[in-house]
C-alpha beads as a LAMMPS data file, in Angstrom:
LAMMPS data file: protein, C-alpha beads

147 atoms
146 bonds

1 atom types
1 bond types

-500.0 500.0 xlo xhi
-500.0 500.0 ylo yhi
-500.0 500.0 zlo zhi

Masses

1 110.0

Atoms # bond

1 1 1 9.862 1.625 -20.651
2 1 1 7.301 4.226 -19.607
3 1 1 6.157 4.935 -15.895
4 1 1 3.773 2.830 -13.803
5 1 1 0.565 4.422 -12.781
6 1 1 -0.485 2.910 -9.680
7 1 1 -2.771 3.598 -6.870
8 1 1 -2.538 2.573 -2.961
9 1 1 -5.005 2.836 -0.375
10 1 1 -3.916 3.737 3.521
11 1 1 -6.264 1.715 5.744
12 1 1 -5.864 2.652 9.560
13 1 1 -6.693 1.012 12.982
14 1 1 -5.432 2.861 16.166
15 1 1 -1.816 2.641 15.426
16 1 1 -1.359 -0.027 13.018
17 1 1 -1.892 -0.011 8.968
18 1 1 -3.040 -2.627 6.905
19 1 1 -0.074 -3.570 4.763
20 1 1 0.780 -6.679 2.195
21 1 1 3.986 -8.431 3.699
22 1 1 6.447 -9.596 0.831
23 1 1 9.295 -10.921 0.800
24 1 1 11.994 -11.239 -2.332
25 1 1 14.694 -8.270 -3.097
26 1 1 14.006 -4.923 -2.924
27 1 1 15.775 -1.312 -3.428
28 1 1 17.163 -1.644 0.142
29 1 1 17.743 -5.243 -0.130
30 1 1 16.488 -8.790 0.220
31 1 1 13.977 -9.713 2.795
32 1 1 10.722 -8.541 4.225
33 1 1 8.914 -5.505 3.016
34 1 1 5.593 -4.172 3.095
35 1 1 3.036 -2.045 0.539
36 1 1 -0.249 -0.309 0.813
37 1 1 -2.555 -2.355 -0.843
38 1 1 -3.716 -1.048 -4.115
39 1 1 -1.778 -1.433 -7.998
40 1 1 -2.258 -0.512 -11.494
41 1 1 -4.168 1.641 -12.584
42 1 1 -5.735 0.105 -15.792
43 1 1 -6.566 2.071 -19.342
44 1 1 -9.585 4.544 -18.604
45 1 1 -10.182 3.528 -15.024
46 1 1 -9.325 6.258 -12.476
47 1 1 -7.170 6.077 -9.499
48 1 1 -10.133 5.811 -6.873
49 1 1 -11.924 3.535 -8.874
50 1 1 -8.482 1.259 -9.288
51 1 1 -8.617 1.164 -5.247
52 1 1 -11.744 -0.093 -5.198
53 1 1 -11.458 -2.879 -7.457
54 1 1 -8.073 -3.792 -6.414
55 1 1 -9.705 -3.990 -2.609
56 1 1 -12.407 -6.211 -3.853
57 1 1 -9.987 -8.484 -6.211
58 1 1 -7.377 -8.630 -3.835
59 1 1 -8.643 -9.122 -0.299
60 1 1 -12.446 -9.322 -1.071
61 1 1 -13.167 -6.165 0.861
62 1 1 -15.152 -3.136 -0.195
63 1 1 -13.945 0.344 0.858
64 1 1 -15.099 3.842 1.305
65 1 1 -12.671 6.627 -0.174
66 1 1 -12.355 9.069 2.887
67 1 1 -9.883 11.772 1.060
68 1 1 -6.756 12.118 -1.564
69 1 1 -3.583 12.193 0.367
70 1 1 -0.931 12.840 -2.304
71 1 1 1.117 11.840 -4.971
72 1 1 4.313 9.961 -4.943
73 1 1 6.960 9.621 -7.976
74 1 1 9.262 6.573 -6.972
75 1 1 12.392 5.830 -9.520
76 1 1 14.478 2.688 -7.386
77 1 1 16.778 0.238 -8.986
78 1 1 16.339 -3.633 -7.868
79 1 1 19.609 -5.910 -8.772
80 1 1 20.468 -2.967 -11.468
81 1 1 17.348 -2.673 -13.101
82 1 1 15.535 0.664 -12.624
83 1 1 11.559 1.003 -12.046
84 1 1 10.028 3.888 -12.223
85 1 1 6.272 4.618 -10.490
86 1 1 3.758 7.757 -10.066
87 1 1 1.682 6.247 -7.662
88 1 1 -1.626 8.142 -6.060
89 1 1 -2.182 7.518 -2.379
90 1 1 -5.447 7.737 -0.576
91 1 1 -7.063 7.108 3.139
92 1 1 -9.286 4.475 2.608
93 1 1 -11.782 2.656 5.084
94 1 1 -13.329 -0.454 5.152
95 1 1 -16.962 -0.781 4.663
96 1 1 -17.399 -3.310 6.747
97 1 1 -16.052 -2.409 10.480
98 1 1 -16.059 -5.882 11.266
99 1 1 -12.999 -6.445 9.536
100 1 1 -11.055 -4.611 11.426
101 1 1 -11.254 -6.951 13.865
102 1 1 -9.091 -9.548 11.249
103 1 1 -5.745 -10.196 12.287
104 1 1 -4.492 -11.278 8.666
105 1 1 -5.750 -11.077 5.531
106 1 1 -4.982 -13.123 2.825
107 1 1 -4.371 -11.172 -0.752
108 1 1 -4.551 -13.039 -4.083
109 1 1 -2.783 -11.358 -7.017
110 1 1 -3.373 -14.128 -10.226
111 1 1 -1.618 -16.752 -8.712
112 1 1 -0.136 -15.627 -5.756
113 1 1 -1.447 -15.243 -2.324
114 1 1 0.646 -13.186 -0.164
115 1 1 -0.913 -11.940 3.455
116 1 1 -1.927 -8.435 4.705
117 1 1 -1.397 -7.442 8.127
118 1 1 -1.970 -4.439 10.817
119 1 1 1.870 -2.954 11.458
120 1 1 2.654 -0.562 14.093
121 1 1 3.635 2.641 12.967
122 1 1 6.162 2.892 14.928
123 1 1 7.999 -0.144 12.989
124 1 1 8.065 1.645 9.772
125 1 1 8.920 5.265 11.296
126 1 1 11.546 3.711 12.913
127 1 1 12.963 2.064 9.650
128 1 1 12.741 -1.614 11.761
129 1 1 10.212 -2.385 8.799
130 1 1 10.501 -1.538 4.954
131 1 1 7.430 0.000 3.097
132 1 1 7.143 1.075 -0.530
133 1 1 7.162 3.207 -2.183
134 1 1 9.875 5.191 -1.231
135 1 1 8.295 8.792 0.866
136 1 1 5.420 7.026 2.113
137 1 1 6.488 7.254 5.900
138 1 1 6.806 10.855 5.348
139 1 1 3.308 10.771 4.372
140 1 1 2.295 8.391 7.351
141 1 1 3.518 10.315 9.935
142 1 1 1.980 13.498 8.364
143 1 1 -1.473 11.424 9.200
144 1 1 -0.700 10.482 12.775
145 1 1 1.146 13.591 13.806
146 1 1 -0.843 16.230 12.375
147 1 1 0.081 19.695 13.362

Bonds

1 1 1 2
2 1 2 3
3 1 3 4
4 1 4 5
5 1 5 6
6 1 6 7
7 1 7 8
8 1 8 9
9 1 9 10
10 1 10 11
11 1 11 12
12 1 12 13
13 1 13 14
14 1 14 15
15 1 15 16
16 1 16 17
17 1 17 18
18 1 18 19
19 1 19 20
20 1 20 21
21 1 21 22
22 1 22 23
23 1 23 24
24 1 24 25
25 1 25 26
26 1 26 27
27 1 27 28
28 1 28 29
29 1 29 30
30 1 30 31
31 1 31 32
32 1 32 33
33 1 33 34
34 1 34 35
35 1 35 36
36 1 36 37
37 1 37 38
38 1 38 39
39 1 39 40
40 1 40 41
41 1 41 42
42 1 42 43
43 1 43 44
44 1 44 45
45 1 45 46
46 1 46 47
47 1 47 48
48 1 48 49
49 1 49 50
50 1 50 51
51 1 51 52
52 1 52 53
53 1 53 54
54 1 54 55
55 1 55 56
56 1 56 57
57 1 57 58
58 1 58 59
59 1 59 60
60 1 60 61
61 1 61 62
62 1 62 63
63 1 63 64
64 1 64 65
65 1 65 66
66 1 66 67
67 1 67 68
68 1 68 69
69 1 69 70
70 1 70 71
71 1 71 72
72 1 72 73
73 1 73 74
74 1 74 75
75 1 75 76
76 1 76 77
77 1 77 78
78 1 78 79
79 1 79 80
80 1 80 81
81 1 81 82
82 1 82 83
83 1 83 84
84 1 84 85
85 1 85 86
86 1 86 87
87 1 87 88
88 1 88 89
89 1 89 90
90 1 90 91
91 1 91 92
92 1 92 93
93 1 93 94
94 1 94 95
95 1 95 96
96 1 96 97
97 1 97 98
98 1 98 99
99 1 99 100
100 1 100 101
101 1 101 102
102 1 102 103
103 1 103 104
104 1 104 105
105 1 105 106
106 1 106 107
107 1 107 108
108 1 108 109
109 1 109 110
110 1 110 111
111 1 111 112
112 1 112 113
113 1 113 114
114 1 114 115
115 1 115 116
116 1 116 117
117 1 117 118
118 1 118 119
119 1 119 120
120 1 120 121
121 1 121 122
122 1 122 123
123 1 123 124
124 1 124 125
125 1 125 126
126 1 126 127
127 1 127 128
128 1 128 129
129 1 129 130
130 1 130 131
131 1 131 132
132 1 132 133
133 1 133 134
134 1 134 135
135 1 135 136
136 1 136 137
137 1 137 138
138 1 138 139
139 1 139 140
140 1 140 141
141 1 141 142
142 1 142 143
143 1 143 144
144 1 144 145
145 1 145 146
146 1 146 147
C-alpha cells in the first residue's frame, strides 16, 4: 500500500462550512462524520486542479481557488486496517454566490449520493461533530480566529 494523495477544498459562509455528511465507521467510531469536499488527486493532475473537477463532478459547482492553506498527513486505523493520506487543503469559493444560499447539496461519487451541508463551527471545535482528516479543526480555527 502506498499513500493517498488527496485534495479538499474549505468553503465558508459566516460561521458554517460546507461539509459531506457520512455515515459508516470511522477512526473514532461508527456514526456520523463529515469531510471537506474534494478527493484524489489523479496521475498528472495537480491538487488545485483535482478541487476543481471534484467540485464540478461532485456537487456540479464551479469554484474559485482563494489561497493554499496547508498540508495534512493523516495515518488512522478503521476496524484494524490502517489508511494512510497526504491530503492538500485549500479555501475555496463558489463561483456562483447564489449557492450559498442552498441549504443541502446533494454529492454524487459513482454511485453514491451522499449530501453536503453548512455546519457550525462551533460543532466541530467542540468535538459534538467528527471531521476528517484528522488536524483539520486545528486548521479551521486558525481561519476563524486569526491572530
Amino acid at each position: 500500500m502506498h499513500p493517498r494523495a488527496t485534495a479538499l477544498g474549505i468553503i465558508i459562509k459566516e460561521d458554517d462550512i460546507l461539509l459531506e455528511e457520512k455515515i459508516g465507521k470511522h477512526s473514532q467510531g461508527n456514526g456520523y462524520y463529515y469531510r471537506p469536499i474534494g478527493g484524489t488527486i489523479e496521475f498528472g493532475e495537480t491538487s488545485d486542479e483535482t478541487l476543481i473537477r471534484e467540485f464540478r463532478e461532485e456537487i456540479g459547482a464551479e469554484i474559485r481557488i482563494i489561497r493554499y492553506i496547508a498540508c495534512l498527513e493523516n495515518i488512522f486505523t478503521i476496524e484494524g486496517i490502517i489508511g494512510h493520506e497526504i491530503t492538500q487543503i485549500y479555501l475555496v469559493e463558489l463561483v456562483d454566490k447564489k449557492l450559498y444560499e442552498n441549504a443541502t447539496f446533494a454529492v454524487k461519487e459513482q454511485t453514491k449520493v451522499t449530501t453536503a451541508k453548512w455546519i457550525y463551527k462551533e460543532d466541530l471545535f467542540s468535538g459534538q461533530k467528527s471531521i476528517y482528516p484528522n488536524g483539520i479543526v486545528n486548521l479551521l480555527k486558525g481561519i476563524f480566529y486569526k491572530s
